[in-house]
Structures are given as C-alpha cells and as structure tokens.
C-alpha positions as CSV (number, residue, x, y, z in Angstrom):
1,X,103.1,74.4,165.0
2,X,99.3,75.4,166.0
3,X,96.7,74.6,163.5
4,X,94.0,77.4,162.7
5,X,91.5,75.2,161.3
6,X,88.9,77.1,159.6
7,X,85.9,74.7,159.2
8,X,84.0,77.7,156.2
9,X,85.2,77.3,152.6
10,X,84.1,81.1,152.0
11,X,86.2,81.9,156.0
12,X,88.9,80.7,153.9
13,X,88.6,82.2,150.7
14,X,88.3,85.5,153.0
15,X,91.5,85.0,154.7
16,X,93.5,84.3,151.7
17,X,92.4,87.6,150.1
18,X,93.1,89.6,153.1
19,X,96.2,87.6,153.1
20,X,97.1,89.0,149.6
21,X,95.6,92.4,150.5
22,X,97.7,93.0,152.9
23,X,100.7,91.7,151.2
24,X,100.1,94.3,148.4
25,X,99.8,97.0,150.5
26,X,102.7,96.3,152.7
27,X,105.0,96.0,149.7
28,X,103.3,98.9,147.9
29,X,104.5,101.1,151.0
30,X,107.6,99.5,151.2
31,X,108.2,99.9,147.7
32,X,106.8,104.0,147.3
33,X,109.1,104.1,150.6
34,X,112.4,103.6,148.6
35,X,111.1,105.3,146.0
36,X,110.8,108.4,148.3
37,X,113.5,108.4,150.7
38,X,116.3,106.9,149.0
39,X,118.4,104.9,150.9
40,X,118.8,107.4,153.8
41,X,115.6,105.4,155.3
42,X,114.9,104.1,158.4
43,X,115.5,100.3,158.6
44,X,113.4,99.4,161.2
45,X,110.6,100.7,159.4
46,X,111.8,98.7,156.4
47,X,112.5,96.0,158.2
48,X,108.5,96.0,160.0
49,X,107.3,96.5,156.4
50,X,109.1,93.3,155.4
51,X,107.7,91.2,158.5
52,X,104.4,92.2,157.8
53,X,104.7,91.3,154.2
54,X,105.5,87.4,155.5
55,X,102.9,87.4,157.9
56,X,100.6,88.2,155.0
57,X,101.5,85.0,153.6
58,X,101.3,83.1,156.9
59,X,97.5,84.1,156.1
60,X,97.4,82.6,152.7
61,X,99.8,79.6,153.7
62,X,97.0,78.7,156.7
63,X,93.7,79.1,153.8
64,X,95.6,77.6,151.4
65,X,96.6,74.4,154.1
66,X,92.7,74.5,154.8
67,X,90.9,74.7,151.7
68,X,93.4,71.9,150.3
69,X,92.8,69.7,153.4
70,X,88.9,69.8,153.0
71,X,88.9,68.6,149.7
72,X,91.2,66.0,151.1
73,X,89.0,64.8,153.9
74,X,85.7,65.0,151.1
C-alpha cells in the first residue's frame, strides 16, 4: 500500500477532522435517506453513500498512522 506521509502535526490533525466530517455527513445523508424513501430507494445511491463513508475513514486511518508514527520516530 502507498504511504501519504504527511510531514505537519496540524496537516494531520486537519485531515482527520475532514476525515470525521465527511464521515458524518455521508452517514447523516444516508441515514435521512432511509428515513425518507423507505426501502423503495435506490441502491446504488446507497451503496456510493456507504463507500464514501469508508473512504472517510481511509482519511482518519492515514492521520491517525502519521501522527502515531511521529511520536514514534521523536
């Protein structure tokens, strides 16, 4: 897998909350989306909501990898 080193403490602080920001959002839409429609939805719009929910938290998995590692190397 490709490492995204992200050399700033705050760079990383940043992603991780867009990370989690995003991952609210995605699920809050996903979530007001069954609450709307029922289950006569579209899956493929369910099932985009749900990716970009885990790519939100391939944001906070690669700050999280690189705040930890920095206070390794330290």
């Amino acid at each position: 897998m490709h490492r995204i080193d992200i050399r700033s403490r705050l760079g990383n602080l940043i992603l991780g909350l867009i990370g989690a920001a995003y991952a609210l959002a995605a699920l809050s839409v996903l979530v007001y989306y069954w609450a709307t429609s029922g289950e006569a939805g579209s899956l493929v719009l369910q099932i985009l909501l749900m990716a970009c929910i885990a790519g939100s938290f391939w944001f906070v998995l690669i700050a999280s990898g690189n705040l930890r590692g920095r206070r390794l190397r330290h």
